[in-house]
C-alpha positions as CSV (number, residue, x, y, z in Angstrom):
1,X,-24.9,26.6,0.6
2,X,-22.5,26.2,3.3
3,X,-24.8,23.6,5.3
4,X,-25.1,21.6,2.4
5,X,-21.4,21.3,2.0
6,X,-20.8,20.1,4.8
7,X,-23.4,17.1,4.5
8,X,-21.2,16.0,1.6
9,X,-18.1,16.4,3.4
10,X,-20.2,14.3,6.1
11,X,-21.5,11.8,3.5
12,X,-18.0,11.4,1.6
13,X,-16.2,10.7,5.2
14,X,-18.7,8.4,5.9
15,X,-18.5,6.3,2.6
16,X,-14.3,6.5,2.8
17,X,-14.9,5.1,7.1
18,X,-17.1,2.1,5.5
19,X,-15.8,1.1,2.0
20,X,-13.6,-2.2,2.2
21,X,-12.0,-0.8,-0.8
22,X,-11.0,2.6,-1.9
23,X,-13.4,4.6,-3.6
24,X,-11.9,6.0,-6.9
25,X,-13.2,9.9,-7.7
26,X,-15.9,8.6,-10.2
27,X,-17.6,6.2,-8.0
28,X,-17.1,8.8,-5.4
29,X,-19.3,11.5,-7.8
30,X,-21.7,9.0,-8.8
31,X,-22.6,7.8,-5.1
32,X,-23.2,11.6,-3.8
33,X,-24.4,12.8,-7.2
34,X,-21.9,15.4,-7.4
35,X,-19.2,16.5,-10.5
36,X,-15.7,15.3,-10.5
37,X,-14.7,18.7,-9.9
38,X,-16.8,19.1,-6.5
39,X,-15.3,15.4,-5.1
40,X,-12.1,16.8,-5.6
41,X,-12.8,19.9,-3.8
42,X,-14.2,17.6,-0.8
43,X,-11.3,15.4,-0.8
44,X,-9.0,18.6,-0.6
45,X,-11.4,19.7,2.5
46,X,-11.0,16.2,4.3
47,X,-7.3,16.1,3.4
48,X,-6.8,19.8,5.2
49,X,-9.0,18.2,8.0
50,X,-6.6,15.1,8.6
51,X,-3.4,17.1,8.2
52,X,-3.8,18.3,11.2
53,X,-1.8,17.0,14.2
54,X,-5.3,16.6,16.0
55,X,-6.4,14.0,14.1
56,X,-5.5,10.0,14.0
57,X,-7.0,9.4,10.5
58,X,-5.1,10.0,7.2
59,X,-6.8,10.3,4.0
60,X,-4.9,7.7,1.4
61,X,-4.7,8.2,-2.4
62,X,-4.2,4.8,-4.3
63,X,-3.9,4.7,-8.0
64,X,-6.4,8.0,-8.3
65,X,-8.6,6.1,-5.5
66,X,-9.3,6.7,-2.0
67,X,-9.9,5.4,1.6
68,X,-9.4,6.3,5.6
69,X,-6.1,5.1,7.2
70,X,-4.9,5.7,10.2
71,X,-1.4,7.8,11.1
72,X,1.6,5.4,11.5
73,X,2.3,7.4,15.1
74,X,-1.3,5.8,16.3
75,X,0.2,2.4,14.9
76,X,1.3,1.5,19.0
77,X,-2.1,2.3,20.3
78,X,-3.7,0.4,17.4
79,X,-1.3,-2.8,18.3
80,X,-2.9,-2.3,22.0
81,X,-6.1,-2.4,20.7
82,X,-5.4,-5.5,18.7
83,X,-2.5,-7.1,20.7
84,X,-1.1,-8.2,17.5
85,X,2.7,-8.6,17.2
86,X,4.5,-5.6,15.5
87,X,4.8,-5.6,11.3
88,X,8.5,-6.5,11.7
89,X,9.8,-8.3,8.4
90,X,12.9,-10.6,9.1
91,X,16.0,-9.5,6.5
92,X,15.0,-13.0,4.2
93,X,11.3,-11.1,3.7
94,X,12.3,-7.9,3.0
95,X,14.8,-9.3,0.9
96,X,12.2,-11.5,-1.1
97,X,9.7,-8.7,-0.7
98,X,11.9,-5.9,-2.5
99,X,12.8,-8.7,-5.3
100,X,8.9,-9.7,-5.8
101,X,8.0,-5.6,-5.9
102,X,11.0,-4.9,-9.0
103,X,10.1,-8.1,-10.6
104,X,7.2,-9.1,-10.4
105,X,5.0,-11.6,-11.5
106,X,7.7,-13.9,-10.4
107,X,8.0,-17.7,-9.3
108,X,9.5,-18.7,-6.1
109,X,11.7,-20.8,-8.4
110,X,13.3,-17.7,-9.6
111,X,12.8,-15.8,-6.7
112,X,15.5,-18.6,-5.0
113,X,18.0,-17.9,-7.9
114,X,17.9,-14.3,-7.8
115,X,19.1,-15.0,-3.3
116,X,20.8,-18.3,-4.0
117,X,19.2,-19.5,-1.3
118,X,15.6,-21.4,-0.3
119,X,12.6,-18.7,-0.2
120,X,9.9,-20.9,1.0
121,X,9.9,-19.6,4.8
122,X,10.3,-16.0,3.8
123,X,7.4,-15.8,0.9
124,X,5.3,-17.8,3.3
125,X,5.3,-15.2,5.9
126,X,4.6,-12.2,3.1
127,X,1.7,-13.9,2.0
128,X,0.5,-14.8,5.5
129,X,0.8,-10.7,6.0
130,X,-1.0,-10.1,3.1
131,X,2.1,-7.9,1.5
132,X,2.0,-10.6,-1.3
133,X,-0.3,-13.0,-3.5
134,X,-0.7,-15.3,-5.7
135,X,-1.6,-13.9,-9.1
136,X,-1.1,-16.6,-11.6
137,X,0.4,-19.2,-13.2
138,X,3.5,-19.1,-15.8
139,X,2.8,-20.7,-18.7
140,X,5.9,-23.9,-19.0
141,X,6.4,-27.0,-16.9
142,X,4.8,-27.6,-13.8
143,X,2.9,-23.7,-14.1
144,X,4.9,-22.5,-11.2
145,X,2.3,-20.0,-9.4
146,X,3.6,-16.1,-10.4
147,X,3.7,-14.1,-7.2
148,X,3.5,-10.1,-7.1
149,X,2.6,-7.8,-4.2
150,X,-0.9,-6.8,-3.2
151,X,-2.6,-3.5,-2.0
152,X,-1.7,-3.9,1.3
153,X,2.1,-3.8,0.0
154,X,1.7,0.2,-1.0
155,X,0.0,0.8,2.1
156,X,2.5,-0.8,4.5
157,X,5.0,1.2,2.5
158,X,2.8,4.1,1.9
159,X,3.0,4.5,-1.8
160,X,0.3,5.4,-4.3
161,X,1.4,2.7,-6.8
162,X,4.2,0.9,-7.7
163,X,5.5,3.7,-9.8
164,X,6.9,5.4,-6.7
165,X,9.4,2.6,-5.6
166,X,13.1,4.0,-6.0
167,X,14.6,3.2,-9.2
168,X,17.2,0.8,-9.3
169,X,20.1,3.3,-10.8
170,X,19.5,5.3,-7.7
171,X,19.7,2.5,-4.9
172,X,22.8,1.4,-6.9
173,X,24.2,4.7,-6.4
174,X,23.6,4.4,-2.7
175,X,25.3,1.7,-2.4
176,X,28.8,3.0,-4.1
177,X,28.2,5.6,-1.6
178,X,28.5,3.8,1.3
179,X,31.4,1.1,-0.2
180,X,33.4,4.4,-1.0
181,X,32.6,6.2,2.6
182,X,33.5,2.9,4.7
C-alpha cells in the first residue's frame, strides 16, 4: 500500500514539475485516477515535504489550483542562473501596479487621473514583466484597452487570489498611523 503511495506522490510531483499551468484538484484526480479526497492527502504530503528548510521548491496554491515554485531565498541563485536583472519595480510601477490590482479592469486614461501624472512608461514596464495585461476593451469612444493584472501578479506577491490584497480601510489606517507618529 505504502509503495503505491508513494508512486502517486512521485506521479503528482512530476505532473506539478511539468504543467505550464497549475493543475486544479480535479484535473489533478482525473490525471492519476484517484478521489478528490486522496489528491488532497498527496498535496498535504508534498506540502510537509517542501516545508522543510532542505528543500528549494514550494508547493503554490492558486485559486484552489496548484504548481511547483521555487523559495524566494533561492531567488539570488536563480538570477545567477539566468543573469537576469533583479524584479525591482521603480515607485511609478508599483504605484500604477497597486491602482490596476484595487481597480481593475482599468484604462491607462484613468489610471493617469487617479496619479495626475503620464503612466505610459510605468504600465509599459508591468506588462513587459508580465505583472499586467491586456484584457479588453471598454465599451465608449476610442475602446480604450482595460488593463488588470495577470497570474504572474499573485505569484510575484505570493497571494492565492486577489481576495487576499489588504483592504483599503486597513492601509488607510496605516497611513494615519504614521502622520500621527511623525
Amino acid at each position: 500500500m505504502m509503495l503505491f503511495r508513494d508512486m502517486e506522490i512521485a506521479a503528482l510531483e512530476a505532473l506539478l514539475f511539468v504543467a505550464k499551468e497549475p493543475l486544479s484538484i480535479s484535473k489533478i484526480a482525473e490525471i492519476l485516477e484517484v478521489t478528490l479526497k486522496n489528491v488532497r492527502e498527496l498535496i498535504e504530503v508534498l506540502q510537509e515535504r517542501y516545508d522543510s528548510t532542505s528543500s528549494g521548491l514550494v508547493l503554490i496554491e492558486l485559486d484552489n489550483s496548484f504548481r511547483l515554485g521555487t523559495k524566494p531565498e533561492m531567488a539570488r541563485y536563480i538570477e545567477i542562473l539566468y543573469k537576469q536583472p533583479s524584479q525591482i519595480l521603480s515607485n511609478a510601477a508599483l504605484e500604477v501596479l497597486s491602482i490596476i490590482a484595487y481597480k481593475q479592469p482599468i484604462t491607462r486614461g484613468e489610471i493617469d487621473f487617479i496619479r495626475g501624472v503620464q503612466s505610459e512608461r510605468a504600465l509599459a514596464t508591468l506588462v513587459d514583466k508580465g505583472l499586467v495585461k491586456e484584457i479588453g476593451r471598454k465599451n465608449g469612444p476610442g475602446r480604450p484597452i482595460l488593463y488588470g493584472t495577470t497570474e504572474e501578479f499573485l505569484l510575484h506577491f505570493g497571494l492565492k487570489s486577489l481576495n487576499e490584497l489588504p483592504k483599503l480601510d486597513s492601509l488607510n489606517d496605516l497611513q494615519k498611523d504614521d502622520i500621527y507618529s511623525s
